[in-house]
SETI-754999 format. One record per atom (N, C-alpha, C): atom name; residue in three letters; chain; x, y, z; residue number from 1. Coordinates in steps of 0.02 Angstrom, whole numbers, always signed. Layout:
N
+-------+------+--------+--------+--------+--------+-------+
: vexfi : nuti : drengu :     c1 :     c2 :     c3 : torvo :
+-------+------+--------+--------+--------+--------+-------+
:    CA :  ala :      A :      X :      Y :      Z :   NUM :
...
+-------+------+--------+--------+--------+--------+-------+
END
This chain:
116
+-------+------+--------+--------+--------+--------+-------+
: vexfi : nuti : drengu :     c1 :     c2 :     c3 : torvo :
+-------+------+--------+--------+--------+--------+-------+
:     N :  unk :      A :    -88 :  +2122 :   +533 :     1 :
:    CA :  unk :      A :   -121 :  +2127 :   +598 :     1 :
:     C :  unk :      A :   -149 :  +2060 :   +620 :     1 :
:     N :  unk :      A :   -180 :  +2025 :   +585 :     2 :
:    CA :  unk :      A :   -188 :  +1957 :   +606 :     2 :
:     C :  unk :      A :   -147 :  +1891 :   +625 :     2 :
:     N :  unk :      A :    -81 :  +1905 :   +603 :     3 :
:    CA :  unk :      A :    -50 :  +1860 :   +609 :     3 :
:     C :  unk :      A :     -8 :  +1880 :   +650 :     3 :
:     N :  unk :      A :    -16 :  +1927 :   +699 :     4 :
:    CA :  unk :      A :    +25 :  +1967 :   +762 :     4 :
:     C :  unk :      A :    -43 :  +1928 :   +826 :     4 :
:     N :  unk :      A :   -108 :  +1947 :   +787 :     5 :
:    CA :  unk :      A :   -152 :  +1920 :   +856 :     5 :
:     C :  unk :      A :   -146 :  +1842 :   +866 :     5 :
:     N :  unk :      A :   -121 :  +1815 :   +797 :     6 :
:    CA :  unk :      A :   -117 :  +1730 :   +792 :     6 :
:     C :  unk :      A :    -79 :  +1726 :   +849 :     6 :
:     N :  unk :      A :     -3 :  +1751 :   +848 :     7 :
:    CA :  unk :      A :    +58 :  +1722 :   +902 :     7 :
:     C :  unk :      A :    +34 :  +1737 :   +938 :     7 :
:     N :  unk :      A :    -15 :  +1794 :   +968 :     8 :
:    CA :  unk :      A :    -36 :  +1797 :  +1045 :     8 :
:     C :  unk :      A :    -75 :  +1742 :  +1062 :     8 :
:     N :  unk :      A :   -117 :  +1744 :  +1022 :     9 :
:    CA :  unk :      A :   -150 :  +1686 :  +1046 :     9 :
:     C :  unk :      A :   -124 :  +1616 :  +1043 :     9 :
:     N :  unk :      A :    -69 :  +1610 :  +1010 :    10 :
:    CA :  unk :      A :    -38 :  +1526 :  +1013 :    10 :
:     C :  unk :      A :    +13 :  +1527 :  +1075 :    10 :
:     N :  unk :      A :    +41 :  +1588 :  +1092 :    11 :
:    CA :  unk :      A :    +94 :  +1602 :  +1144 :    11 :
:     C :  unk :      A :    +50 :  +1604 :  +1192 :    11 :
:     N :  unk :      A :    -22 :  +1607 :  +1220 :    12 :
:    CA :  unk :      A :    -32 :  +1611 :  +1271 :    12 :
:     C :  unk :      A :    -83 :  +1514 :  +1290 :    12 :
:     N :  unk :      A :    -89 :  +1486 :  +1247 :    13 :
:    CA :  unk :      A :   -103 :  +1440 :  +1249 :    13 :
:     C :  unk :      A :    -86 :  +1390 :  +1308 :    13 :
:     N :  unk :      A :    -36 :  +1366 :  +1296 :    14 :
:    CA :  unk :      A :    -24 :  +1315 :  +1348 :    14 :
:     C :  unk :      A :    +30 :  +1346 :  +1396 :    14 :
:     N :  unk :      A :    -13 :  +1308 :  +1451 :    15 :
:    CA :  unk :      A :    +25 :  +1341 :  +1507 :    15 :
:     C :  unk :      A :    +80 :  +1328 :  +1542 :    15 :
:     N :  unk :      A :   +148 :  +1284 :  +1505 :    16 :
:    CA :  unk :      A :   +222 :  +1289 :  +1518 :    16 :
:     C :  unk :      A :   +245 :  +1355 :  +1509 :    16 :
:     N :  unk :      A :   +193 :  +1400 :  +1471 :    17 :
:    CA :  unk :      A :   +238 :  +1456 :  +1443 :    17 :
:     C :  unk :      A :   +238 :  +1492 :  +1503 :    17 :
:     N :  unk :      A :   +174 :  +1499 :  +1562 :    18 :
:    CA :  unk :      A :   +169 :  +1542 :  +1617 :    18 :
:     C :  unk :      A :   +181 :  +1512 :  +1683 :    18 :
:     N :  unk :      A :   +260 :  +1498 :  +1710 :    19 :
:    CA :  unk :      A :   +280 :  +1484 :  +1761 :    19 :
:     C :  unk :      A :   +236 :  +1493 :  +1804 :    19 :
:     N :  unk :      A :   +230 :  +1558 :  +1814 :    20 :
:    CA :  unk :      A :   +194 :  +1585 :  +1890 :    20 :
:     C :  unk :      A :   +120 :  +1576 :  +1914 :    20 :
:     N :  unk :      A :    +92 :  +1522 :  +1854 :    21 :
:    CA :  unk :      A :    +29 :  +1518 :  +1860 :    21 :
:     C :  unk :      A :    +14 :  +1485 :  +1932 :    21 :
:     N :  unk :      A :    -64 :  +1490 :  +1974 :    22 :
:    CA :  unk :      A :    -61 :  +1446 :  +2001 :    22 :
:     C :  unk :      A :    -61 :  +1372 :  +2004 :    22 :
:     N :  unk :      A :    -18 :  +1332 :  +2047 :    23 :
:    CA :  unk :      A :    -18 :  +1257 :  +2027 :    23 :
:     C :  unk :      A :    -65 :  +1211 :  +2072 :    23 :
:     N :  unk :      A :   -109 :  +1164 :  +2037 :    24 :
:    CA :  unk :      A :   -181 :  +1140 :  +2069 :    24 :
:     C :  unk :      A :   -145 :  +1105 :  +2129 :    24 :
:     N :  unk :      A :   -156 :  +1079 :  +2188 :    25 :
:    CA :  unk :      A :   -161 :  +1051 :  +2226 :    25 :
:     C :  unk :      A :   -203 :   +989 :  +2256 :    25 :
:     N :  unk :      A :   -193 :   +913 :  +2266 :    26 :
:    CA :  unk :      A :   -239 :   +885 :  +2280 :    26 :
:     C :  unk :      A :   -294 :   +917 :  +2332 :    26 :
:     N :  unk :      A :   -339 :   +898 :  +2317 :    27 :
:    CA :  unk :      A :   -408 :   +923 :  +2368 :    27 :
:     C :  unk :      A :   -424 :   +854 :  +2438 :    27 :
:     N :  unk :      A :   -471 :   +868 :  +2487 :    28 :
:    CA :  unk :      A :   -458 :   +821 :  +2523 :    28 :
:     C :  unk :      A :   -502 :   +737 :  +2491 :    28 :
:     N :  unk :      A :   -481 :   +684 :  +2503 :    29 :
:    CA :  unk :      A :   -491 :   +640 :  +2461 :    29 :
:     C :  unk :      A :   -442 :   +604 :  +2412 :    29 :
:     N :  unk :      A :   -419 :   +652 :  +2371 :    30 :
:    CA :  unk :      A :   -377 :   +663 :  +2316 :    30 :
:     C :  unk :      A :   -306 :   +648 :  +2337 :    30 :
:     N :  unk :      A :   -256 :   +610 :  +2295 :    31 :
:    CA :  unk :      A :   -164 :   +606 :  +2316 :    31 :
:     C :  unk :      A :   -139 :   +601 :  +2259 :    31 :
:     N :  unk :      A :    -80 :   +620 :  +2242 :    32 :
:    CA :  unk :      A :    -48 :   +614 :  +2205 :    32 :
:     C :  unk :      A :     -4 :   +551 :  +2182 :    32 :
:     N :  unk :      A :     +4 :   +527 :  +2129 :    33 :
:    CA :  unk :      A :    +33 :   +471 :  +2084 :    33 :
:     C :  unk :      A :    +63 :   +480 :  +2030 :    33 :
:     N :  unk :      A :   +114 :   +424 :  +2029 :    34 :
:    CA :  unk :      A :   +160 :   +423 :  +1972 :    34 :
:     C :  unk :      A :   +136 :   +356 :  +1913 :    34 :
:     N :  unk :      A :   +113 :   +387 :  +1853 :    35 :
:    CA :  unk :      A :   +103 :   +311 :  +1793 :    35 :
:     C :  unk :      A :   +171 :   +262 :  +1810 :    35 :
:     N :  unk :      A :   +149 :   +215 :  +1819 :    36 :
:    CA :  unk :      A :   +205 :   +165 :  +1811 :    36 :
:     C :  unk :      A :   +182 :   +151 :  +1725 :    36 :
:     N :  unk :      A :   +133 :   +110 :  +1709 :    37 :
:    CA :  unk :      A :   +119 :    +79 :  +1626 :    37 :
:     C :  unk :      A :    +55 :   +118 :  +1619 :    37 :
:     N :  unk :      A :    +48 :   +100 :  +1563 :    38 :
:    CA :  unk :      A :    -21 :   +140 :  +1503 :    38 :
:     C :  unk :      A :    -39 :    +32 :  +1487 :    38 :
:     N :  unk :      A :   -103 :    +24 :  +1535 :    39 :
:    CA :  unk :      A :   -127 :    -17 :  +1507 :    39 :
:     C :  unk :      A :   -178 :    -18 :  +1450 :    39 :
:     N :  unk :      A :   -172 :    +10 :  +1417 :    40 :
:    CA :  unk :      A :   -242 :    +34 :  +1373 :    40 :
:     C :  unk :      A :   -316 :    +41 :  +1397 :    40 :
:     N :  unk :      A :   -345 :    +48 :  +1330 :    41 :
:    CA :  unk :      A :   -431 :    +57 :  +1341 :    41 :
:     C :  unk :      A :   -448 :   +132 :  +1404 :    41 :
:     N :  unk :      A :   -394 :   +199 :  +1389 :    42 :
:    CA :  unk :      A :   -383 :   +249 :  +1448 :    42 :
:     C :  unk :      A :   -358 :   +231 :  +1508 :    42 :
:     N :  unk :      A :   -346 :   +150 :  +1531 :    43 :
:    CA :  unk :      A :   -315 :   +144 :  +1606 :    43 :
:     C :  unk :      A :   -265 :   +160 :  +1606 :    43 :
:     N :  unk :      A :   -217 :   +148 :  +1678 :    44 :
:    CA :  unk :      A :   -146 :   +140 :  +1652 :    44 :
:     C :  unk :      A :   -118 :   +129 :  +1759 :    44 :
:     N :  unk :      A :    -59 :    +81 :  +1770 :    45 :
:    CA :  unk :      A :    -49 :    +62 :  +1842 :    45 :
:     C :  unk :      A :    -27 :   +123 :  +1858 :    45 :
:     N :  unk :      A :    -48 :   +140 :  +1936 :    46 :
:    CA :  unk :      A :    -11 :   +198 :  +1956 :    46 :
:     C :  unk :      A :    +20 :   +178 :  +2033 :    46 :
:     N :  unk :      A :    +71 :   +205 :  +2041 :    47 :
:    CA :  unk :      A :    +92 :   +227 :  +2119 :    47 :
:     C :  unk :      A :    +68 :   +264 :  +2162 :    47 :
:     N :  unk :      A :    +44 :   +278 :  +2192 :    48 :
:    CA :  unk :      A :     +5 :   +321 :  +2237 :    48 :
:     C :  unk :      A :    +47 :   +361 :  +2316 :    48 :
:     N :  unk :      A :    +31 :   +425 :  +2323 :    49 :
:    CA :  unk :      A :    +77 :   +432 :  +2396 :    49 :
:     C :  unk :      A :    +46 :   +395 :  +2470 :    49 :
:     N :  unk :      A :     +2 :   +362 :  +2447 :    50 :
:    CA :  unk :      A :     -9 :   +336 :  +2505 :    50 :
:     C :  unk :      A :     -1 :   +261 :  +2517 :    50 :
:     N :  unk :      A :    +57 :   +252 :  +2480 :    51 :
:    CA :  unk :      A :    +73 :   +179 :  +2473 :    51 :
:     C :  unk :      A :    +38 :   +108 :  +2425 :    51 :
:     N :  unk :      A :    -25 :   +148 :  +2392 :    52 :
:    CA :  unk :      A :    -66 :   +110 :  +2376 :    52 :
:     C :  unk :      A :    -41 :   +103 :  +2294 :    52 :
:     N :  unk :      A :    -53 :    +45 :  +2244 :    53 :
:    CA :  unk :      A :    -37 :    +25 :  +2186 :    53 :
:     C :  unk :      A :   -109 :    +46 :  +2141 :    53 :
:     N :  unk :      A :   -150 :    +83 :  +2103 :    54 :
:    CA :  unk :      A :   -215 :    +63 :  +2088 :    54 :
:     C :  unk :      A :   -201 :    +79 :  +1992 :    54 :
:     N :  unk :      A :   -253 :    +49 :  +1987 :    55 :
:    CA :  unk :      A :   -277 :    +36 :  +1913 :    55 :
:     C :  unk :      A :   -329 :    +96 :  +1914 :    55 :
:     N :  unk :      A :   -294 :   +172 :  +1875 :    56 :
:    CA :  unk :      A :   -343 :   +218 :  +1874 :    56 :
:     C :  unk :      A :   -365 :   +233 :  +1783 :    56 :
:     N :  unk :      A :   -422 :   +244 :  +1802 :    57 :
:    CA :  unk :      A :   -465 :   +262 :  +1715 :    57 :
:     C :  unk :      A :   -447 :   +359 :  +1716 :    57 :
:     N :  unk :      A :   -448 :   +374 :  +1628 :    58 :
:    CA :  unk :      A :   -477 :   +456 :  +1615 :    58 :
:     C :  unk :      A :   -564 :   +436 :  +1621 :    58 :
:     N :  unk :      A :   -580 :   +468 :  +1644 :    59 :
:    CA :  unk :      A :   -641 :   +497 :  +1661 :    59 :
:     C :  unk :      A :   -656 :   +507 :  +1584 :    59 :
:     N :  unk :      A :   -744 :   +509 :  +1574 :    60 :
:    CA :  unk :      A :   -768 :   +532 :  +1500 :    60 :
:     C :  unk :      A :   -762 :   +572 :  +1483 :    60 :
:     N :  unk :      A :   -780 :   +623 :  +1559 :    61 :
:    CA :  unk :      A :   -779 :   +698 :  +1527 :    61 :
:     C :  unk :      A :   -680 :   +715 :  +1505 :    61 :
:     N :  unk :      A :   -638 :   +671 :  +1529 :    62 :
:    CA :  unk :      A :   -572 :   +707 :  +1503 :    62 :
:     C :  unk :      A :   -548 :   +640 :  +1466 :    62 :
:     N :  unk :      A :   -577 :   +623 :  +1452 :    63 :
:    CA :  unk :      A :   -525 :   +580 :  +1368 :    63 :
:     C :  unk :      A :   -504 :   +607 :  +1322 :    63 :
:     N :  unk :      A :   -521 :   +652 :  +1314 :    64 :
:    CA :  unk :      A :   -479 :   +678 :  +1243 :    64 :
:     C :  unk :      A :   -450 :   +727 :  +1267 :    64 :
:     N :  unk :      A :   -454 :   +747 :  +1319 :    65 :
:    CA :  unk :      A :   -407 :   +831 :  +1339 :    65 :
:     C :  unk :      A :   -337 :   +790 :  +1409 :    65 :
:     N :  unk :      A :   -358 :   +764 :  +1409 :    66 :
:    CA :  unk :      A :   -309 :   +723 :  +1461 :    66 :
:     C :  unk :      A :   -275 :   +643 :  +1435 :    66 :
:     N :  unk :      A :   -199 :   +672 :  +1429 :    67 :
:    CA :  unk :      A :   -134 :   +630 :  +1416 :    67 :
:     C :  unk :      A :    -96 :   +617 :  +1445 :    67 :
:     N :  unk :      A :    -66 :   +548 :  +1460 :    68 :
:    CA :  unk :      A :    -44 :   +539 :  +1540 :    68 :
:     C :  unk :      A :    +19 :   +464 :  +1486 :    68 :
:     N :  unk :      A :    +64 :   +489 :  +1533 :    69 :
:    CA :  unk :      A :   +121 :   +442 :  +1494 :    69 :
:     C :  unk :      A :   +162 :   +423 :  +1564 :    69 :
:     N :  unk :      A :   +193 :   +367 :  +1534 :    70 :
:    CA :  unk :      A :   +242 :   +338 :  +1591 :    70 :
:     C :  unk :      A :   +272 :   +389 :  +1637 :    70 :
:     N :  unk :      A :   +274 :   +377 :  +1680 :    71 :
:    CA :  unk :      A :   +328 :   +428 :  +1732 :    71 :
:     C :  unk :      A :   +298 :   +492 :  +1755 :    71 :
:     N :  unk :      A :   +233 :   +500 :  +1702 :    72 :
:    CA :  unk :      A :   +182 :   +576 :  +1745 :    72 :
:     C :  unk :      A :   +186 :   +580 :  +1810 :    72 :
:     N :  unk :      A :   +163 :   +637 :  +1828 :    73 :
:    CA :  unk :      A :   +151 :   +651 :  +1906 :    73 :
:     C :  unk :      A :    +70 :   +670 :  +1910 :    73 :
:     N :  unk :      A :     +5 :   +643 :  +1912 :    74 :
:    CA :  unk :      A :    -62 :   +644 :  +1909 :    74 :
:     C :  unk :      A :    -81 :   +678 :  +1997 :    74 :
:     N :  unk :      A :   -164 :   +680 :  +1983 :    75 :
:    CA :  unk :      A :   -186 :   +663 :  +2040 :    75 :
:     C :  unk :      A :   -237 :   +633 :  +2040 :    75 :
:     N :  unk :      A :   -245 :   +589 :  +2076 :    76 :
:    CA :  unk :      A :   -303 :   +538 :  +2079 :    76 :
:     C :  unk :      A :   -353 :   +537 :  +2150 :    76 :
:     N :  unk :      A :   -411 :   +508 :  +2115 :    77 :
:    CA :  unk :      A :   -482 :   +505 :  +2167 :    77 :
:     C :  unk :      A :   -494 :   +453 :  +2173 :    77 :
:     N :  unk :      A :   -460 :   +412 :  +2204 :    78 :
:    CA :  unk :      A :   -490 :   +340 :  +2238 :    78 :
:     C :  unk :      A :   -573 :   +341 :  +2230 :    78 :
:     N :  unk :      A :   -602 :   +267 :  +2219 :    79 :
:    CA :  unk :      A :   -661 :   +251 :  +2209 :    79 :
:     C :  unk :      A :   -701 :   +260 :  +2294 :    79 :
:     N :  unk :      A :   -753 :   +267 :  +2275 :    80 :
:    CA :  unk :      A :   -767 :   +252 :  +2366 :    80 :
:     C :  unk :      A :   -788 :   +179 :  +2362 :    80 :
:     N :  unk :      A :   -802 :   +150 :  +2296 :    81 :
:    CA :  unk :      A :   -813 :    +56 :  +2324 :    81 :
:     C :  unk :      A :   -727 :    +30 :  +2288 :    81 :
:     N :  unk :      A :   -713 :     -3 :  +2315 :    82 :
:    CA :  unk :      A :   -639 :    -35 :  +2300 :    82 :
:     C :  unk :      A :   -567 :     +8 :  +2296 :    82 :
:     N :  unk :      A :   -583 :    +72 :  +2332 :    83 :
:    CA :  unk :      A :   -543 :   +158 :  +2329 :    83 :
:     C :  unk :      A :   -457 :    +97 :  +2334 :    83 :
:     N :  unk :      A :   -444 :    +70 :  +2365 :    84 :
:    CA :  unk :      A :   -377 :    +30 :  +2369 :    84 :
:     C :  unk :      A :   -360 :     +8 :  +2310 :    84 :
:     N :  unk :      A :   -393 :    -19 :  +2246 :    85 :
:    CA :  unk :      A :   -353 :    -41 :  +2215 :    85 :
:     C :  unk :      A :   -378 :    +16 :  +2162 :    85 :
:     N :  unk :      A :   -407 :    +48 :  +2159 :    86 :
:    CA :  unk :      A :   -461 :    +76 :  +2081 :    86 :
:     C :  unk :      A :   -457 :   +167 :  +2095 :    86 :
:     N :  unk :      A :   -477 :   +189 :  +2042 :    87 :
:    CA :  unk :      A :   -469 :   +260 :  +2059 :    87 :
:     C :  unk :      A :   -469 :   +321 :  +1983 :    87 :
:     N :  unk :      A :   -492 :   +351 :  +1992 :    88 :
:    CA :  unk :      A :   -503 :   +398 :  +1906 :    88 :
:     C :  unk :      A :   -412 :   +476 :  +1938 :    88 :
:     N :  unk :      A :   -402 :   +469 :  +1852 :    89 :
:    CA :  unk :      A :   -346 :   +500 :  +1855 :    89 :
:     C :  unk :      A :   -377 :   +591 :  +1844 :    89 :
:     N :  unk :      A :   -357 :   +639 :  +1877 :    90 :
:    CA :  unk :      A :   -408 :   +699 :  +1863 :    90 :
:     C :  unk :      A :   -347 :   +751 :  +1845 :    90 :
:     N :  unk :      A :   -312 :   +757 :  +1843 :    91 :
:    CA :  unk :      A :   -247 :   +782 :  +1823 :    91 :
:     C :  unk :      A :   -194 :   +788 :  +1814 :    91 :
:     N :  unk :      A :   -148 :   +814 :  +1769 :    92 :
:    CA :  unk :      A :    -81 :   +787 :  +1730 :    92 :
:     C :  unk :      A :    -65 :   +843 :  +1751 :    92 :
:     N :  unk :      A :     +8 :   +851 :  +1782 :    93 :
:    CA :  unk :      A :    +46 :   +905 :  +1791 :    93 :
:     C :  unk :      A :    +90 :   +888 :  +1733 :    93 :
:     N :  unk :      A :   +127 :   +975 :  +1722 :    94 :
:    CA :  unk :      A :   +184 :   +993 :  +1655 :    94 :
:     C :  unk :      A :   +245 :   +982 :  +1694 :    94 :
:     N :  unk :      A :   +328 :   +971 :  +1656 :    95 :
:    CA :  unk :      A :   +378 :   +984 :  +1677 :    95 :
:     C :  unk :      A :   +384 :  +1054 :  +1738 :    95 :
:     N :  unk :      A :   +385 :  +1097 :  +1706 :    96 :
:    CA :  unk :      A :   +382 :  +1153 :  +1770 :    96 :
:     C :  unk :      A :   +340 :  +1151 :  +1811 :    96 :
:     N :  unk :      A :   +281 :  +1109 :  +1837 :    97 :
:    CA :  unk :      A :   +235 :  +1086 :  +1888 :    97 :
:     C :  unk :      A :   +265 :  +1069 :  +1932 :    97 :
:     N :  unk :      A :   +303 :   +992 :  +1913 :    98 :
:    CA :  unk :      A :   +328 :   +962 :  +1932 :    98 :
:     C :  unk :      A :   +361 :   +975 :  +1968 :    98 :
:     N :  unk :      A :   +418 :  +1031 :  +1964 :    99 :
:    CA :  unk :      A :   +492 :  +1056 :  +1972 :    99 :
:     C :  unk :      A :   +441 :  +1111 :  +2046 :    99 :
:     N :  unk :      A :   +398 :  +1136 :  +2018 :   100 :
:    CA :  unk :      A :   +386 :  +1160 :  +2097 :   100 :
:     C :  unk :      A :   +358 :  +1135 :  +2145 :   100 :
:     N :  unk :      A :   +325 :  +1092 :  +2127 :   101 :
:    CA :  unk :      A :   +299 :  +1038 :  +2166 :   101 :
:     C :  unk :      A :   +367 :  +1004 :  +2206 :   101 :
:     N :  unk :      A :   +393 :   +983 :  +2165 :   102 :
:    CA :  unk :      A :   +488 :   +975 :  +2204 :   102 :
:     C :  unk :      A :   +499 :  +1000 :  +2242 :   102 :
:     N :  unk :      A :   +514 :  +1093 :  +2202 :   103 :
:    CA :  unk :      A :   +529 :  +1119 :  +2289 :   103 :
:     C :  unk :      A :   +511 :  +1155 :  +2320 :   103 :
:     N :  unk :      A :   +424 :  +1142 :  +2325 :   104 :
:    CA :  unk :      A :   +405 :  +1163 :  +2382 :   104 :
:     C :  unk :      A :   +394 :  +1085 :  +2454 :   104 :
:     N :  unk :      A :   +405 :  +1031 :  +2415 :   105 :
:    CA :  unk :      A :   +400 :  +1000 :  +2450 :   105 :
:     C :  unk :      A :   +342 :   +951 :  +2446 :   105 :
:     N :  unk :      A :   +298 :   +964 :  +2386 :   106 :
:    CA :  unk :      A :   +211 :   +913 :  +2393 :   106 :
:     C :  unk :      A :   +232 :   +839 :  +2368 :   106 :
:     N :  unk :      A :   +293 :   +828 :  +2346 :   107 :
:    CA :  unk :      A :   +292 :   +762 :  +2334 :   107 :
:     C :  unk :      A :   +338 :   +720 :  +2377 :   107 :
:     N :  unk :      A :   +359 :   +737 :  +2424 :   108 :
:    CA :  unk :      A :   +405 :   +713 :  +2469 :   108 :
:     C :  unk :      A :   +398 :   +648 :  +2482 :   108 :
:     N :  unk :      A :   +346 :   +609 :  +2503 :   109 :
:    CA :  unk :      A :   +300 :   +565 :  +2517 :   109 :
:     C :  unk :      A :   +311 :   +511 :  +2438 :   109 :
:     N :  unk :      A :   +290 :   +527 :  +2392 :   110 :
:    CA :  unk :      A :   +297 :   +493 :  +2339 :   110 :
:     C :  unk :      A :   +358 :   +484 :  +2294 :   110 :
:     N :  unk :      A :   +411 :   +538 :  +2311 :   111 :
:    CA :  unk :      A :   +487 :   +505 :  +2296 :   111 :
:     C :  unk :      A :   +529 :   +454 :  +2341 :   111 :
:     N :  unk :      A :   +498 :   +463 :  +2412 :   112 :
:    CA :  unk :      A :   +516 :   +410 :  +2457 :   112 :
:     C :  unk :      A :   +521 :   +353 :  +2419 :   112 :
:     N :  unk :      A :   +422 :   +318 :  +2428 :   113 :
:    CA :  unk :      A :   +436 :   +248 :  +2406 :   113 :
:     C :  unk :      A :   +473 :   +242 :  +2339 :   113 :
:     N :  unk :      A :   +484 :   +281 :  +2274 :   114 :
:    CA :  unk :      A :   +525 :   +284 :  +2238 :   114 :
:     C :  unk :      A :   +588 :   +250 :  +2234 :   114 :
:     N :  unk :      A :   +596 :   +276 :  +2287 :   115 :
:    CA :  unk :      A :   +691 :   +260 :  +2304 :   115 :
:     C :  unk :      A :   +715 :   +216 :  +2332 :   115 :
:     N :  unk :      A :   +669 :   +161 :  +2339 :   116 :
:    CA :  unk :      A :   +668 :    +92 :  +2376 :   116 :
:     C :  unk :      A :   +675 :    +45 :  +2312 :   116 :
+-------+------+--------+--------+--------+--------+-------+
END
């Protein structure tokens, strides 16, 4: 009996396993970006959909629960002093995020400059 409640609870863990969950959305403020590099010390360069390049940090409260690798799809909060170049990273979308984010259309804007 315990090792039946184990798989439930390891199968319900992370949430690639539940497609249909809801998927976060930037808030107003907030845009979405792609890691270009992992400069260390938690930074790392990002692309931004609004054309902008910035050097974003994990936040304290998510350093250890938030992992962000080349080619992620994040969302970021521009600073309000230097918001153009600087900015904290607040969420990592999964492969299947991604893929609906695709096609519903929220990244349209940020595969553009991509493709240049």
């Amino acid at each position: 009996m315990a090792e039946s409640s184990k798989k439930n609870k390891k199968g319900n863990r992370h949430a690639h396993n539940k497609p249909d969950e809801k998927v976060r959305l930037p808030k107003s403020g907030e845009v979405f970006g792609i890691v270009d590099t992992r400069l260390g010390m938690g930074k790392s360069r990002i692309r931004c959909s609004d054309g902008n390049e910035r050097i974003c940090r994990v936040p304290g409260a998510l350093k250890r629960r938030l992992w962000v690798r080349p080619d992620n799809i994040v969302i970021i909060k521009p600073w309000e002093y230097e918001g153009d170049r600087k900015g904290d990273i607040l969420f990592n979308y999964n492969p299947i995020q991604v893929k609906w984010l695709k096609k519903e259309g929220h990244l349209k804007e940020l595969l553009e400059q991509e493709e240049f």
